[in-house]
C-alpha positions in Angstrom: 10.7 0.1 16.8 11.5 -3.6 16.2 10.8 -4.3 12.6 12.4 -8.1 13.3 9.5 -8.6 15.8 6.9 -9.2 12.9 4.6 -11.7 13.2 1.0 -12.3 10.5 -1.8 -11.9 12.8 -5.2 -12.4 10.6 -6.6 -12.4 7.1 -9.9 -10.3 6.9 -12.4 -12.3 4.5 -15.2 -10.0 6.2 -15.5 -6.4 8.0 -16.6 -8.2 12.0 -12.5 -9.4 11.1 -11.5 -6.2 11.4 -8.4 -6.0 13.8 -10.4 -3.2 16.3 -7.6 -2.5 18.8 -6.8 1.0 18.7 -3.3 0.5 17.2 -2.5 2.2 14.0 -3.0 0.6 10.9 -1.3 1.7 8.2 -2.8 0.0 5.4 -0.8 -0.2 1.5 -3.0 -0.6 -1.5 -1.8 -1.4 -5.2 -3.0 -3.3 -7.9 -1.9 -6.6 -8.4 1.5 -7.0 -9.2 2.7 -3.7 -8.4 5.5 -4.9 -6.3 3.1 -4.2 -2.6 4.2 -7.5 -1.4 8.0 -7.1 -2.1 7.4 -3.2 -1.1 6.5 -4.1 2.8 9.3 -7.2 2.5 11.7 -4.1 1.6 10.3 -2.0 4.6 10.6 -5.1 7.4 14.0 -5.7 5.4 12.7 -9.7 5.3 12.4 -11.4 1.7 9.6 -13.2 1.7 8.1 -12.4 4.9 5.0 -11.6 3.1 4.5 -14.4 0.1 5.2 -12.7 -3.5 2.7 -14.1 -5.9 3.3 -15.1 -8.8 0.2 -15.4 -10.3 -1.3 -11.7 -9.4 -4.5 -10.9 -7.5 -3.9 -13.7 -5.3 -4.3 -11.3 -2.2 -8.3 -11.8 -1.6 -8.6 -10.6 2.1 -7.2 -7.9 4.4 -4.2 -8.8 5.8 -2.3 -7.5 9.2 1.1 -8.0 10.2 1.9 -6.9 13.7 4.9 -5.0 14.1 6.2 -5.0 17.5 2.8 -5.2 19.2 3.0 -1.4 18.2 1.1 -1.3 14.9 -0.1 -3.1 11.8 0.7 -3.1 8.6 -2.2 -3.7 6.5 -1.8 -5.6 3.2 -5.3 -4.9 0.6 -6.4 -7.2 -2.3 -4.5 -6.4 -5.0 -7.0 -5.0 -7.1 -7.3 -4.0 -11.5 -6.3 -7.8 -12.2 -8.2 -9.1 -15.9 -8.8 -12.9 -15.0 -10.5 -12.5 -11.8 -14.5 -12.9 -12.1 -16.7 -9.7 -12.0 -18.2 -11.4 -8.7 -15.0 -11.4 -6.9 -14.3 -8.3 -8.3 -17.3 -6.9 -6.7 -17.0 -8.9 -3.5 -13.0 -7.1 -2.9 -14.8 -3.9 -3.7 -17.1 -4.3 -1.1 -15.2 -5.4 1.4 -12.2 -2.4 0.5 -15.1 0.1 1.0 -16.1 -1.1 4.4 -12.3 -1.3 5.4 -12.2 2.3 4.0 -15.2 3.0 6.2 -14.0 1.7 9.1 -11.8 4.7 10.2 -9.6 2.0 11.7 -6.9 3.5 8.6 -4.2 5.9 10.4 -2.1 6.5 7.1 -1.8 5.5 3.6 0.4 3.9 1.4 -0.9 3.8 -2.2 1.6 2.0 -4.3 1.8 2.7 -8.5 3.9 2.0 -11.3 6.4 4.0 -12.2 6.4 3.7 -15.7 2.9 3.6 -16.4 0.2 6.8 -16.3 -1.9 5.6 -12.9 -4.7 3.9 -14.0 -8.4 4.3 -12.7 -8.3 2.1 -10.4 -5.7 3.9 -8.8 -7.3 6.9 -9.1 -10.8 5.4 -7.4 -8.0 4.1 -4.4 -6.6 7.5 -4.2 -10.1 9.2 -3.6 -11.1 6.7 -1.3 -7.6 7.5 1.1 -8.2 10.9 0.5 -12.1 10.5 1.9 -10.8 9.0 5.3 -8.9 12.6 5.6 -6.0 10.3 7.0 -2.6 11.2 5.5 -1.2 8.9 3.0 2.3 8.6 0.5 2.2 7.2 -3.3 5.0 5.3 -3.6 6.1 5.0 -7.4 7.7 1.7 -8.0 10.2 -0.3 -9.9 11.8 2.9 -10.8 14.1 0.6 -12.0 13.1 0.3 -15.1 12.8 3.9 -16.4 15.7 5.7 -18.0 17.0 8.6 -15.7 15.7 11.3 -17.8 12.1 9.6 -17.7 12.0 9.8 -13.7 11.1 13.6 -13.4 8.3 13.9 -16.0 6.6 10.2 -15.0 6.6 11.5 -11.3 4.6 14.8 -12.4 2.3 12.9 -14.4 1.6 10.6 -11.3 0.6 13.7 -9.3 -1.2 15.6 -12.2 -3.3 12.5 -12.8 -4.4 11.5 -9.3 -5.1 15.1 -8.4 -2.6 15.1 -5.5 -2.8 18.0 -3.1 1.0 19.6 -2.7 1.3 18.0 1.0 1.6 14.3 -0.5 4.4 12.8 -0.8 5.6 11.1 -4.7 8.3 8.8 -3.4 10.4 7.3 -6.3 10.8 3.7 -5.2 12.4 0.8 -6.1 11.9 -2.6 -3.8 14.3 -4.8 -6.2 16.8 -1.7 -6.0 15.8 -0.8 -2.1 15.9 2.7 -3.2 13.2 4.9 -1.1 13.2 2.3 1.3 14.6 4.3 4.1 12.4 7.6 3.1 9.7 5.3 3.4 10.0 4.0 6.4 10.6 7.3 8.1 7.1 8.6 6.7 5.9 5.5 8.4 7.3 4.9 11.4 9.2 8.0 12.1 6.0 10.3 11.7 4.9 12.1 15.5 1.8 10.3 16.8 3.0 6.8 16.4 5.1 4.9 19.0 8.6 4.4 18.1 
């Protein structure tokens, strides 16, 4: 697969935008700034093919990126950010459920911070990949910043407190460091059932 040939195709502002073409969609989730932005620029090995924000939960709709016409990468609304009205709040929610509903989602990427215990949002995001029964990988970020001997135990507590079934995948990540960057990109495109 071609991860030069990348091109932004649509950004989803309602379900009838759904991208409905049979191609897998792998969609990443995260809340706002988690790094999801700078995690797919890692993956397409581009730096700012998709726009980092710099003021967070600037991501309002459902974004695609084409990846050589064989699948999509799926970028959500940043979600858990303080200064965004309860309204909009309510309006990503609703739109994230019907995305969710869709089952246009062939895998998951649910992106969390390394250093922090996940937070319920994250949980709620976990649940709702684990109700579409497709297979999905948290990716701990900006591993970074912990101390080595804090990477072990802050992994565990990720998968203790989102309830993760021993088949998941806890990559430790880093997209400033491109470290997991490779792993990644083999559970993505290297998995049997997508073209490659």
């Amino acid at each position: 697969m071609n991860l030069n040939k990348a091109e932004f195709v649509i950004g989803a502002t309602a379900p009838k935008s759904f991208v409905r073409d049979g191609l897998p969609q792998i969609a990443f989730a995260g809340r706002s700034n988690v790094g999801k932005s700078s995690t797919i620029n890692a993956l397409l090995n581009r730096k700012n093919f998709v726009r980092v924000g710099n003021a967070p939960g600037k991501t309002r709709q459902v974004n695609y990126f084409h990846i050589d016409q064989q699948l999509y990468l799926v970028d959500l609304p940043g979600y858990g950010y303080a200064k965004v009205s309860q309204a909009e709040r309510d309006k990503w929610g609703r739109l994230m459920e019907a995305y969710f509903d869709s089952g246009l989602i062939t895998r998951g990427v649910q992106i969390v911070d390394a250093r922090h215990k996940p937070t319920a949002d994250d949980i709620t995001m976990v649940n709702w990949f684990k109700s579409t029964d497709c297979p999905f990988v948290v990716v701990a970020n900006k591993l970074d910043k912990l101390k080595k001997s804090e990477i072990e135990p802050n992994l565990k507590q990720i998968r203790q407190v989102l309830e993760l079934d021993d088949d998941v995948v806890v990559l430790p990540f880093s997209a400033e460091k491109r470290q997991g960057v490779e792993e990644l990109r083999q559970i993505i495109f290297g998995q049997k059932g997508l073209n490659h």
